[in-house]
C-alpha positions in Angstrom: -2.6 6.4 2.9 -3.3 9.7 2.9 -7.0 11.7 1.8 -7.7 13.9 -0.9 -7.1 17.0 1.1 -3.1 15.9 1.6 -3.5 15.9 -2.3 0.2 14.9 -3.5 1.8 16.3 -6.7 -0.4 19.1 -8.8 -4.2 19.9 -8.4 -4.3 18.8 -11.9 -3.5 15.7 -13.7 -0.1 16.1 -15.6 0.4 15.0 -19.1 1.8 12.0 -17.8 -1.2 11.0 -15.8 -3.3 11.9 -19.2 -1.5 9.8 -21.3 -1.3 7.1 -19.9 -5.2 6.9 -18.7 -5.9 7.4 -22.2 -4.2 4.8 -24.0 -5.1 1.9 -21.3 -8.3 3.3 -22.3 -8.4 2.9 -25.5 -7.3 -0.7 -25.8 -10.1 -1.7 -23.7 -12.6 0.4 -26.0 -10.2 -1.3 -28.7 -11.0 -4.6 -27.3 -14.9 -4.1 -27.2 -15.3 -2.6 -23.8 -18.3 -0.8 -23.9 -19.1 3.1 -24.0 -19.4 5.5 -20.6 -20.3 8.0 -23.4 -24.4 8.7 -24.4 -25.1 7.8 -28.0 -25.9 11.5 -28.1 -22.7 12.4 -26.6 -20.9 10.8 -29.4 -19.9 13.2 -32.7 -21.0 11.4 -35.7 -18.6 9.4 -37.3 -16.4 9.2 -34.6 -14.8 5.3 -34.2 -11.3 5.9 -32.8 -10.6 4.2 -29.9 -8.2 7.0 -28.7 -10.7 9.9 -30.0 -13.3 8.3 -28.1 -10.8 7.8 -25.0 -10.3 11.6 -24.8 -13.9 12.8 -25.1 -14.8 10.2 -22.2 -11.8 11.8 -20.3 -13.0 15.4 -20.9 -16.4 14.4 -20.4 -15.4 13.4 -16.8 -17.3 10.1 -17.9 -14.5 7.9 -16.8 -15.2 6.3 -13.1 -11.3 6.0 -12.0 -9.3 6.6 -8.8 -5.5 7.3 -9.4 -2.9 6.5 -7.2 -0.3 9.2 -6.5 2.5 7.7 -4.3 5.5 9.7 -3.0 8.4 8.1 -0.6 5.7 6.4 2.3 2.7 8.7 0.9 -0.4 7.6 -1.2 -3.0 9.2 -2.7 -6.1 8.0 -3.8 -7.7 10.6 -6.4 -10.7 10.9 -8.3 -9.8 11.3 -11.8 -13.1 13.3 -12.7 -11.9 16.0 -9.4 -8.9 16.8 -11.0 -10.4 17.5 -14.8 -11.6 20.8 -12.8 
């Protein structure tokens, strides 16, 4: 297992990586999970799971490490670090 300085793949997540965090997401908030979002952070109105998935995700609200694994490699990442 490797650190986040031997950072494997891009600085960024890819649209992949996006995607996918996203839609798991939104099933939980689907599903009743509740909010990492502030009422206040939360345009009126808005009730879609997938909406509210993104801002969460934008809002670097979302408390998840990402595995990046290549050949014997891993990489543990902090989702919100690579929103930068």
């Amino acid at each position: 297992m490797t650190a986040n300085s031997d950072l494997l793949g891009p600085k960024r997540l890819t649209k992949f990586e996006r995607i996918r965090i996203i839609s798991i997401r939104a099933q939980q908030i689907a599903a009743g999970s509740p909010l990492f979002l502030d009422e206040n952070e939360i345009p009126e109105g808005l009730t879609d799971p997938v909406e509210l998935a993104k801002l969460e995700l934008e809002k670097g609200k979302l408390p998840l490490i990402l595995e990046r694994r290549e050949g014997d490699k891993i990489s543990l990442l902090d989702v919100r670090k690579l929103l930068k």
